[in-house]
N, C-alpha and C positions, 0 to 999 in steps of 0.2 A: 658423629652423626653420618658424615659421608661415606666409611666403611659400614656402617652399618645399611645405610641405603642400598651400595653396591652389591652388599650379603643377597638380598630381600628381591633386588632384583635378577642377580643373577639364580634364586629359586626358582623366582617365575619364568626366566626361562629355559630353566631344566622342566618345565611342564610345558611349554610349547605355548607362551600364554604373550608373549612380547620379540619384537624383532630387530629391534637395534640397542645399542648401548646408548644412544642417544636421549634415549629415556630420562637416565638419569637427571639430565638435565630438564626436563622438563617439569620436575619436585616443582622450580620454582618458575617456572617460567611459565606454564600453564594456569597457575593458579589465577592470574589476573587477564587470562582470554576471556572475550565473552564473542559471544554469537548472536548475529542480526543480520536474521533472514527475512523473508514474507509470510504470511499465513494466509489461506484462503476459508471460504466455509463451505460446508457441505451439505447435501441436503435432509432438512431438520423432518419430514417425514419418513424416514429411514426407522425413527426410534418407536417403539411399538409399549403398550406399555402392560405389562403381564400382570395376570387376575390367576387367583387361584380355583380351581375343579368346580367348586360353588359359586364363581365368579365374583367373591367377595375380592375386598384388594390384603393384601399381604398384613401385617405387624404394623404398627406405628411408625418403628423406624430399623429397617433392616442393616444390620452391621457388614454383610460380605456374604456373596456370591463366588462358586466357585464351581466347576464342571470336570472329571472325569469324559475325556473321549464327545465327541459332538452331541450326546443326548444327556446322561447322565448328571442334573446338576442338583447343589445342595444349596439353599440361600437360609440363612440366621437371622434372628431377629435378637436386638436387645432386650425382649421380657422372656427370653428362651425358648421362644417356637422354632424348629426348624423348619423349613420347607424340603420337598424333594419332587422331581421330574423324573421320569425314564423316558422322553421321548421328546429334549430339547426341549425349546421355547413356545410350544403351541401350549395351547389352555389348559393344562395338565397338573400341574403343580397343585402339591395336596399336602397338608398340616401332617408330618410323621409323627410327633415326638415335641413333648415342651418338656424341657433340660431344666433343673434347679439352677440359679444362679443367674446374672449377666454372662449372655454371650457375647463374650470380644472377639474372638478372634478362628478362623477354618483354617483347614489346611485337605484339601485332596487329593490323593495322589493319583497322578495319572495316568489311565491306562489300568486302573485296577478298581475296587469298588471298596476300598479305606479310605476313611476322613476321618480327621479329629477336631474336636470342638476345643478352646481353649476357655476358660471363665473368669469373670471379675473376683471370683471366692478360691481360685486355686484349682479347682476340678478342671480336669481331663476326661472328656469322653472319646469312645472309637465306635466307630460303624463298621461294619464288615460285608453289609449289604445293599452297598451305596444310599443310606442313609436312611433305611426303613427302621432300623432298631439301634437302639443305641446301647453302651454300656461304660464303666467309670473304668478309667487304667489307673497307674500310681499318679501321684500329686507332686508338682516337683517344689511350690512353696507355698507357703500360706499369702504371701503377697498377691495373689492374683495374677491371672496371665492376658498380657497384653500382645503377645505376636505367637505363633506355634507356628511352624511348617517343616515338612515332612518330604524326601528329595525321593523317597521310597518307601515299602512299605515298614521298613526295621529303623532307618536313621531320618534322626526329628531332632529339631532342637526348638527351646521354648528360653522367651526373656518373659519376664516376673514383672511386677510394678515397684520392684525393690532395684529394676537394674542390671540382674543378672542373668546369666547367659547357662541355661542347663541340655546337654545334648542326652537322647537316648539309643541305644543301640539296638533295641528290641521290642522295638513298635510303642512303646510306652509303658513297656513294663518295667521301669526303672529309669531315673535320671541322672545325670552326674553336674555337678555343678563346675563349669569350665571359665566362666569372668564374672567378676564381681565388680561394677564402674566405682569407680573413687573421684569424685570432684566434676561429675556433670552423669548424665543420667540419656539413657538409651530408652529408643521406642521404635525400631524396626530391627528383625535381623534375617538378613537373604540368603537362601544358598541358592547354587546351580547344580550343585553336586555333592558327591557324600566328603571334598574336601575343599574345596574354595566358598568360600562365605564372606558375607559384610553387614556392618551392623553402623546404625546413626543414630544420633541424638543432638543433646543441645548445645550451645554455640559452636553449629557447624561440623560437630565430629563423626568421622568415620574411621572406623576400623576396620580393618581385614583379617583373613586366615587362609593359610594355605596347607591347614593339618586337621580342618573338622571342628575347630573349636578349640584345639588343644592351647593355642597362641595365636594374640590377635593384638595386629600390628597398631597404632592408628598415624593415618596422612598428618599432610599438612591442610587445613580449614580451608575453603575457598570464604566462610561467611561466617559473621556469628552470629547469621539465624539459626533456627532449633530444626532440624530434619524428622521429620516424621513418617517418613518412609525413604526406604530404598531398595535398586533391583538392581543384584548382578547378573542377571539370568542371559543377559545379552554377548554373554563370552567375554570381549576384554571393556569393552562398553558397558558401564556404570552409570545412574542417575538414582539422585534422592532428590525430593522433595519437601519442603516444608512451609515454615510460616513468612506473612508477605509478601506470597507469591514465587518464591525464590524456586527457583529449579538448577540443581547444578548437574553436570557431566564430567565424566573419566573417561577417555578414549585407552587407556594402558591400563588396564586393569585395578582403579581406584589409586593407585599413585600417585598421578596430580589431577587437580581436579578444573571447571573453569564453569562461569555465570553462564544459564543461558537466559536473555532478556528481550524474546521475540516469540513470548506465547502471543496469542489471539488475543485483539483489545478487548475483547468479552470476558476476558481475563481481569478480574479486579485489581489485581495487583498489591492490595491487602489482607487479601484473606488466606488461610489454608490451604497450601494443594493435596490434601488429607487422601489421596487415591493416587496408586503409580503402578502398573503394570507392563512389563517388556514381551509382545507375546512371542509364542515361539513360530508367527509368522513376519517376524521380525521388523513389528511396530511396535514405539512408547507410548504408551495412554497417559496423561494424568489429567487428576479433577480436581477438585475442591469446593469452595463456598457458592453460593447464590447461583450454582447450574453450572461452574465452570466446567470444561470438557472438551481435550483437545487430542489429537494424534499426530505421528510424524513415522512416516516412512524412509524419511534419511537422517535417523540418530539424532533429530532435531534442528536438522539444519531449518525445516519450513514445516510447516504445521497446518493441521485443519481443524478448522472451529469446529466445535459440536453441539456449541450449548444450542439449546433446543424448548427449555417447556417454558424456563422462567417463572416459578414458584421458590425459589429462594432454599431449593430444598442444597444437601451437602452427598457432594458422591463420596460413599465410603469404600466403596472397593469396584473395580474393573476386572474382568474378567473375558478372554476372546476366546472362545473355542472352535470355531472354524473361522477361515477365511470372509466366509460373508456373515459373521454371526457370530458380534460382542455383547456381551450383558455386563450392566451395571445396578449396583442396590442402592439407595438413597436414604437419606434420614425424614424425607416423608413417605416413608414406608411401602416405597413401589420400589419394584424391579422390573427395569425396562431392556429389551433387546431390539440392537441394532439388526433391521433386515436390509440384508442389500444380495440377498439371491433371489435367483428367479424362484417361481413355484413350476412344477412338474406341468406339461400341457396335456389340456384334455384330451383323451384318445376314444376310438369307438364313434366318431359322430355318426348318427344315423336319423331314419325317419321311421326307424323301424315299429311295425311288422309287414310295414308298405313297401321296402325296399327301394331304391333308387329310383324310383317308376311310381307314381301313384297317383289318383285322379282325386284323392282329397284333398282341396283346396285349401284344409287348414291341419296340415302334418305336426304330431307329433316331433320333436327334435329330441335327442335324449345322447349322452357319452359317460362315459367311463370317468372317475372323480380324478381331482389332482391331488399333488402333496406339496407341502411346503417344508423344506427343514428345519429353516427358518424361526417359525412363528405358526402359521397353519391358514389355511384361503378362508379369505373373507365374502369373494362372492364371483361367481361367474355372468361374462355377459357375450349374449348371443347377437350375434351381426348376420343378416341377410343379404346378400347380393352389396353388400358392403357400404348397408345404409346407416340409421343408426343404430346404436347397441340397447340389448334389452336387457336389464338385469335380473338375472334369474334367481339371487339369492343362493343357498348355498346349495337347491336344487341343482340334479342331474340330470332337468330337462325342463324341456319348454314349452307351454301350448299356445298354439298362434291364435290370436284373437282375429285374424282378419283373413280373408280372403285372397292369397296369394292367386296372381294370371296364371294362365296356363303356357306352357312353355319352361326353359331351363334354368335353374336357380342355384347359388351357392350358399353356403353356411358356414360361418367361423365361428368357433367358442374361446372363450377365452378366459384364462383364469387368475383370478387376480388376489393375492394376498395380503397379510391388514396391514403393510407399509408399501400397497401403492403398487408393486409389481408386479408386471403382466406378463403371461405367454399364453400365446396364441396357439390352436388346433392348427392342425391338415383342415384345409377347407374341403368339404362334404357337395360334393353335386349332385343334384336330384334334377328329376323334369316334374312337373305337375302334368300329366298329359290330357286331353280332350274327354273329357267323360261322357258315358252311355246316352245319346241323341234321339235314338229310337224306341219307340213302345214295343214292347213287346205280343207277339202276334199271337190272339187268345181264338180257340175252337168253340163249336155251339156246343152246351151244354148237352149229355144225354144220360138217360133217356127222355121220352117225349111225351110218356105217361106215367102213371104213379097211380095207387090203389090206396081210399080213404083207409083210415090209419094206419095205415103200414108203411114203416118208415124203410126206400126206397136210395139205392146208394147214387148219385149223380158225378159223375165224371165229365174234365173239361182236359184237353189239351192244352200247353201253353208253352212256346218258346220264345226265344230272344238270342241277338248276337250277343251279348253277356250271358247274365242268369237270371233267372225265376226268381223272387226269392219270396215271395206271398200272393198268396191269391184268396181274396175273399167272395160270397157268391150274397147276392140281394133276390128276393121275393117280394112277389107284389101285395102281397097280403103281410107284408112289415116284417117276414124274418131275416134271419141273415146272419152272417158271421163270417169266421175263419177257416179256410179250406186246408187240408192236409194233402202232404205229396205223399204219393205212394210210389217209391221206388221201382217195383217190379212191371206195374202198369205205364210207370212215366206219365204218370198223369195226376192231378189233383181232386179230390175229390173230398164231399161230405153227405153224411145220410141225415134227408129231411122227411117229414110225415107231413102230411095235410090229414088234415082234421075234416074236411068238408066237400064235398063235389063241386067241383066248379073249372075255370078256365084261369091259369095263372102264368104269372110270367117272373122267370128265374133267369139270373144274370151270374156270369163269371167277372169280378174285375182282378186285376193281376199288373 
């Protein structure tokens, strides 16, 4: 066993994957470390929780979410709905395709627009168009597929409900069957790449490969609980996951293994950690039963709570594709994402068509929309000389109900999106200035006769330090009306008739 160890190790570091010889020793010496650090929590309005185009909510119970690149994502359903996004986590998400069979299991590859579906009946589907159509590849057992994943667009390896371990070279046009378990039974198998892989199951087993599948070693057990997932995606950093809570770690690449026993007490400590994700911003996620859901940014030395809704539901798969923006599927049929970006800040404030100057006392406010990457704004709110805020709704402006003083004022908008965060405009300065004070100074009406029925054109002068902008004329015998300006005269005028001989009095008001 001891040459055989030294073999295996000194493979791994003809690949650059371990640094001392020291190692060896740690087969046995690691396996009974455990780690006890702190956990904190974070905050539970961060999780947003995603509706599909109709705003209906997703499948009953969604098996796995998965993301090509920060927009592009695909989320499964157990009665074979798929979902699909092109534009991240805002309200987007539209029913493509319902797949024959139990969907178990995705896989997308990233950075490219292929996925594949694996199923409870053995079917294989592939997309080509990040998940708008589907179509059936070969089949690699009738046993049903429980895990598929794809390191690229040609090499993919799929485990069966029988156990076994089949890899393909050619996107899924053909499998080959590379392990067959004999006397316990596998349910995850990870790669990082098209040659280092790991695969777990139950009382505690993990196995390795440093050929693609061709040969796969298995450790020494830290537990003989049953693992139900695991990730080497971490480089020489390993964790699986399983039942009663159990979380273990590999610091040397799966070698020796050791307990970690300082998730968050939100953590049941009996149930499933059924979800385990290493992303490649190099944090570990797992979840499992009644809301559990935690993260650690130092390989698990300390941890952040996450649970959050408390409906009892089961996280089945994690998924982080940018830095501020993880998503998770659940067994009660939501898919929710973590927002912890800001949204984009409003640009363009203005009062326009008044310009920064205006004597309307109750201006128009209007800007340019935001964006969220996120998730998508839920509503903007408008601040006046940095009183209180007005919520605008998802309008692009605002009209002021009241009567702003006259004098200099400022504006802030601010945009806020549906987990809570804010960014703030360039505050916008405007003056309300003194509006027009003085009446406008009107001429006498001429002429100063008029011949029965003959309708007579009457002209009135009218200015003001502003402008004119109506002038209507009154008669003492009840007529009257709307006067017209005549540009060429500069004057206002309208043609009236008297009907009768007599002495009348005509007025210009303006």
């Amino acid at each position: 066993l001891c040459y055989n160890i030294c073999d295996i190790t000194l493979q791994f570091m003809t690949h650059a994957r371990f640094l001392r010889l020291s190692l060896i020793l740690s087969v046995f010496v690691l396996t009974l470390s455990f780690f006890a650090f702190s956990a904190v929590s974070a905050n539970a309005a961060e999780w947003v929780t995603r509706a599909t185009s109709t705003g209906v909510p997703f499948s009953n119970s969604m098996n796995a979410v998965e993301f090509s690149g920060a927009n592009n994502g695909i989320a499964i359903a157990r009665n074979g709905e798929v979902y699909v996004t092109l534009s991240g986590n805002s309200s987007t998400w539209v029913l493509a395709d319902v797949l024959a069979g139990t969907l178990e299991t995705l896989s997308y590859v990233d950075g490219t627009s292929v996925a594949f579906i694996g199923t409870s009946n053995g079917t294989v589907y592939k997309t080509s168009d990040n998940g708008l159509s589907w179509g059936v590849v070969a089949s690699a057992s009738p046993f049903g597929v429980t895990k598929i994943q794809f390191v690229d667009d040609f090499n993919g390896w799929l485990l069966d409900g029988n156990s076994q371990i089949f890899r393909t070279f050619d996107g899924g046009g053909s499998w080959n069957l590379q392990h067959a378990a004999v006397g316990y039974q596998l349910f995850d198998v990870s790669f990082s790449d098209p040659v280092f892989g790991f695969a777990a199951g139950t009382t505690g087993t993990v196995l390795f490969t440093m050929d693609g599948g061709t040969t796969w070693v298995p450790t020494i057990a830290p537990t003989n609980e049953t693992f139900h997932k695991i990730d080497g995606s971490g480089g020489g950093v390993v964790f699986a996951s399983g039942t009663n809570g159990t979380l273990a770690k590999s610091t040397d690449g799966g070698l020796s293994w050791g307990l970690i026993n300082n998730l968050p007490v939100s953590f049941s400590g009996t149930g499933l950690l059924s979800a385990l994700q290493y992303d490649t911003f190099g944090s570990i996620w797992v979840g499992g039963d009644t809301d559990d859901l935690a993260y650690s940014e130092d390989n698990g030395i300390s941890w952040i709570d996450l649970a959050f809704i408390h409906n009892n539901k089961t996280v089945t798969s994690i998924f982080t594709n940018t830095p501020s923006m993880t998503t998770i599927s659940a067994t009660d049929g939501n898919v929710y994402a973590r927002d912890r970006g800001a949204p984009t800040a409003p640009t363009g404030v203005s009062i326009a068509p008044d310009g920064n100057v205006t004597t309307n006392k109750k201006p128009k406010i209007s800007w340019t929309s935001s964006s969220d990457a996120e998730t998508s704004i839920s509503h903007y709110l408008v601040t006046i000389d940095g009183g209180n805020s007005v919520n605008s709704g998802t309008n692009t402006f605002h009209s002021l109900t009241s009567d702003l003083a006259d004098g200099a004022h400022s504006v802030v908008v601010s945009s806020v999106d549906e987990a809570g965060n804010e960014t703030n405009s360039a505050a916008y300065n405007f003056t309300v200035a003194t509006g027009d004070q003085t009446n406008p100074v009107v001429g006498s009406m001429t002429p100063t006769t008029a011949t029965v029925n003959v309708s007579t054109q009457f002209l009135v002068v009218a200015t003001d330090a502003g402008n004119v902008n109506l002038c209507s004329y009154e008669v003492s015998n009840g007529g009257g009306g709307v006067m017209s300006f005549d540009a060429g005269l500069q004057k206002w005028k309208v043609n009236y008739t008297f009907n009768s001989t007599g002495t009348y009095q005509i007025n210009a008001v303006c």
